[in-house]
C-alpha positions as CSV (number, residue, x, y, z in Angstrom):
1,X,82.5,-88.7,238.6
2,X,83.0,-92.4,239.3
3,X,79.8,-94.3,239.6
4,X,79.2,-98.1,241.0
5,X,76.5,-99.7,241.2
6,X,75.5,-102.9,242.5
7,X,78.7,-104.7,242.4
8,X,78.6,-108.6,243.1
9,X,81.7,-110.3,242.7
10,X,82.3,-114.0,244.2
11,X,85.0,-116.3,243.3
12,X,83.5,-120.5,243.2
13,X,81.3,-120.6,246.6
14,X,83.2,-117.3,247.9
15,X,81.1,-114.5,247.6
16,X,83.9,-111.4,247.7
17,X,81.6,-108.1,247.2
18,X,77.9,-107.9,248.0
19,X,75.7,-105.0,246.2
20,X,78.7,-102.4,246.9
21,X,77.2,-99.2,245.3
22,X,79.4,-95.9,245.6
23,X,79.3,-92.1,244.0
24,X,82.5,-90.5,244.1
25,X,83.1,-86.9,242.9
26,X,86.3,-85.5,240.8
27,X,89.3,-84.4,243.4
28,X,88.3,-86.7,246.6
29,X,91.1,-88.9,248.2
30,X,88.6,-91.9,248.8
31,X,89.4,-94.6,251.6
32,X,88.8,-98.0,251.5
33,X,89.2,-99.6,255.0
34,X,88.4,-102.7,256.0
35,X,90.5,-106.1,257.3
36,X,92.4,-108.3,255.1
37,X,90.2,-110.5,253.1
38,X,87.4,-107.6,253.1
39,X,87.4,-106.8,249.0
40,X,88.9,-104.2,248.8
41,X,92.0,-105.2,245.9
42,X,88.7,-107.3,244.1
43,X,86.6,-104.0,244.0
44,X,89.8,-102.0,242.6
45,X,90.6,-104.5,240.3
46,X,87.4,-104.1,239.0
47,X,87.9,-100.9,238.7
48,X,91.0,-100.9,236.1
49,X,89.3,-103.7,233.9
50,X,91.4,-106.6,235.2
51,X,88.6,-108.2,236.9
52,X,84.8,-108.2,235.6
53,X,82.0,-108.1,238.2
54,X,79.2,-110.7,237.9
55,X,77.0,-108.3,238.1
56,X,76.0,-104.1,238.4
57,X,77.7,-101.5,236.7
58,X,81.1,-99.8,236.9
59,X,81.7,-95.7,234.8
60,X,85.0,-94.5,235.4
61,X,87.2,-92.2,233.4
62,X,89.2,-93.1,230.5
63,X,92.6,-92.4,232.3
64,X,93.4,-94.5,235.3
65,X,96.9,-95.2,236.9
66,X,96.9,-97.6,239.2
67,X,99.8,-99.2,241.5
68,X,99.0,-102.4,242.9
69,X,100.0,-103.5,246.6
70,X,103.3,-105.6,245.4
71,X,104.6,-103.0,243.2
72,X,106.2,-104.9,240.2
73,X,109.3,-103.3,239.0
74,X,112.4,-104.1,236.7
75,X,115.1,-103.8,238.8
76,X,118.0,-104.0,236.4
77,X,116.5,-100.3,235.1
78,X,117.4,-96.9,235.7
79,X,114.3,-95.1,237.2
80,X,114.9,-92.6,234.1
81,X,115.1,-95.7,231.8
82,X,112.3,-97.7,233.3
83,X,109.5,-94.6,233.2
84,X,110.3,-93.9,229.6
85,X,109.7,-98.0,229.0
86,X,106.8,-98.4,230.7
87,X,105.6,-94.9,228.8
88,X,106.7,-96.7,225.5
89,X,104.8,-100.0,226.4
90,X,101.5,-99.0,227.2
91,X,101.7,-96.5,224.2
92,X,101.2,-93.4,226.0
93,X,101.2,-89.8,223.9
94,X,104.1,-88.4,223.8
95,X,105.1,-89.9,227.4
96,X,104.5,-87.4,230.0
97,X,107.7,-85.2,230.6
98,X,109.5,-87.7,232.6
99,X,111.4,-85.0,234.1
100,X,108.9,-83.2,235.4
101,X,107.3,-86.5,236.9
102,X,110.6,-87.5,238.8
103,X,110.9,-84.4,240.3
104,X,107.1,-84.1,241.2
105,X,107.4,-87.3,243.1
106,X,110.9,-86.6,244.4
107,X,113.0,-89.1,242.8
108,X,116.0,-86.1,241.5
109,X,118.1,-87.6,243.7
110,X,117.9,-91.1,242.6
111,X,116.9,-90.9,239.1
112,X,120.4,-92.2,237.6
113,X,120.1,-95.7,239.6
114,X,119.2,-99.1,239.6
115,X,116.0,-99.8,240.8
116,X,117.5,-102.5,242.6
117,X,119.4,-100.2,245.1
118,X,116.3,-98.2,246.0
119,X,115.2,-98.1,249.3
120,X,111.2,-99.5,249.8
121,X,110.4,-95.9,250.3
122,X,111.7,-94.7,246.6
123,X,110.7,-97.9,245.0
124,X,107.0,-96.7,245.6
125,X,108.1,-93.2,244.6
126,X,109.0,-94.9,241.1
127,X,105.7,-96.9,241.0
128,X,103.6,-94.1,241.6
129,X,105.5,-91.8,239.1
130,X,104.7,-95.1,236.6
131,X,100.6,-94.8,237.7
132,X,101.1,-90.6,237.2
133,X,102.6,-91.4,233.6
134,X,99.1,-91.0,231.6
135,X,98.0,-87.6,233.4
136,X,95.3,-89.7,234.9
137,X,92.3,-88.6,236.1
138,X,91.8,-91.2,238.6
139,X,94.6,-92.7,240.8
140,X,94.1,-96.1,242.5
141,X,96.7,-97.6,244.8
142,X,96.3,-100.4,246.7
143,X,97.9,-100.4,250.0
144,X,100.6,-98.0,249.0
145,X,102.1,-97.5,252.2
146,X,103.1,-101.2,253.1
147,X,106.3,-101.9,254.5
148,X,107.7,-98.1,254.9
149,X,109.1,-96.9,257.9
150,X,108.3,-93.8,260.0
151,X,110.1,-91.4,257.5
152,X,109.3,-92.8,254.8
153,X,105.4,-92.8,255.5
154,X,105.4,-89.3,256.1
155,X,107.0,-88.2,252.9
156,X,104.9,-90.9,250.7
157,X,101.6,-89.8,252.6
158,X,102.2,-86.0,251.8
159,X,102.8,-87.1,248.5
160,X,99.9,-88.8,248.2
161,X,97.7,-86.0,249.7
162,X,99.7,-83.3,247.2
163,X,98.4,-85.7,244.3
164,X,94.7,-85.6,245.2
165,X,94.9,-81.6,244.6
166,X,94.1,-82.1,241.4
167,X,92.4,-85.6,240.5
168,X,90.5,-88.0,242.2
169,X,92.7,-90.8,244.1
170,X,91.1,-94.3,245.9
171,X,93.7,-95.8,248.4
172,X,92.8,-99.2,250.3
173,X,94.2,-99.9,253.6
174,X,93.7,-101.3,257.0
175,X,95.3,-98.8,258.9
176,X,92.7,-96.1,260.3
177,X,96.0,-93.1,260.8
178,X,96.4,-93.4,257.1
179,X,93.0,-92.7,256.4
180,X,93.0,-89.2,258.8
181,X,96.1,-88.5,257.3
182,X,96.0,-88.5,253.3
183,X,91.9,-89.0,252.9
184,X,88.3,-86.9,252.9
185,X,86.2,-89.5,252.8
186,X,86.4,-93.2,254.3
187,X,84.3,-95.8,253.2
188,X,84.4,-99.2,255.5
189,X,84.4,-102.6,253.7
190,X,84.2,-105.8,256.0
191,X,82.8,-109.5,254.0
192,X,82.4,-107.7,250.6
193,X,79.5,-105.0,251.6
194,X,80.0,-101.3,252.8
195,X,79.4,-100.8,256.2
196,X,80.1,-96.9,256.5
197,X,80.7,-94.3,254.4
198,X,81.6,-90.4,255.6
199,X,83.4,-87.5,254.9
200,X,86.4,-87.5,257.5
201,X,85.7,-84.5,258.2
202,X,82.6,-85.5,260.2
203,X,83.7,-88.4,261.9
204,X,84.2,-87.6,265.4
205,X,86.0,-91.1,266.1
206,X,87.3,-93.1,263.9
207,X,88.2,-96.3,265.7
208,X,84.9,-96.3,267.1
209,X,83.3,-96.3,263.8
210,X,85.7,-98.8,262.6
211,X,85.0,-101.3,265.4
212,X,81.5,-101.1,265.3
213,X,81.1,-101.4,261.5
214,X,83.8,-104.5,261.8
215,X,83.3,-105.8,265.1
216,X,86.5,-104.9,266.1
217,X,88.1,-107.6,263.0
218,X,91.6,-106.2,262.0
């Protein structure tokens, strides 16, 4: 269970989240939509410990993998080399089988090169095999979908989906057809505060719900 409660967060006169309070359950693929600008990387930054909220409370479990929206990579690596780096860096037991992790996020093919000569599509293959290293429980990933085309979203969305089988996964975007396609729930950020939060599954439409909570703001 992830709880949050009462999270404030501004930056100088900026206030970025307003009393954001959520319950999430184990094995839900959670959400966050709202425009640009709404708080959504601030409240998942908070999330993984990089940020501290000025105020309200934050339990999460003790394994987190998180890939964040510009994907930082070495590109003078291998993909094979680079996963059992980052494994050795952050000091993870035994380094999950990498192995087993490139083939579960389908990087076979492409495991012997460069970074630097992946496509956008594989490079976020290799990030999230990096967030998967720990066996987390909970997966964050900030707009993970950015800059793929057509193909490419559709094998990274499965993915995504296949990886919430089994732990509990928060996605932020801004694009409703990513929410329908990889989450359960959606909750709606717009100006730091919550402005909706449903199962998918009960939402009848979407957009609708999305322009009314936003006023339309993309």
């Amino acid at each position: 269970m992830i709880q949050i409660a009462h999270i404030n967060k501004a930056f100088g006169q900026q206030q970025v989240l307003r009393d954001v309070t959520l319950d999430i359950p184990s094995g839900q693929v959670v959400g966050l939509l709202g425009p640009n600008g709404a708080g959504k990387s601030t409240l998942m930054k908070i999330l993984i410990g990089l940020w501290r909220a000025d105020s309200g409370s934050v339990s999460v479990p003790a394994r987190i993998g998180y890939l964040p929206e510009n994907n930082p990579l070495y590109e003078e690596m291998y993909v094979t080399e680079y996963l059992r780096f980052m494994a050795e860096l952050t000091g993870i037991p035994g380094c999950r089988d990498t192995d087993t992790l490139i083939e579960k996020v389908g990087l076979t093919p492409e495991r012997h090169k460069h970074i630097r000569e992946l496509s956008k599509g594989y490079r976020q293959r290799v990030g999230l095999a990096q967030a998967l290293l720990g066996d987390p429980e909970l997966l964050i990933l900030d707009e993970p979908t950015t800059g793929l085309d057509p193909n490419q979203l559709v094998e990274i969305r499965a993915l995504i989906r296949s990886l919430g089988k089994d732990r509990t996964v928060i996605l932020s975007t801004h694009i409703m057809q990513e929410v329908r396609e990889m989450c359960d729930r959606v909750v709606i950020l717009d100006h730091g505060q919550i402005k909706a939060d449903q199962p998918i599954a009960e939402i009848q439409d979407l957009e609708q719900l999305f322009i009314e909570s936003t006023h339309g703001r993309i």
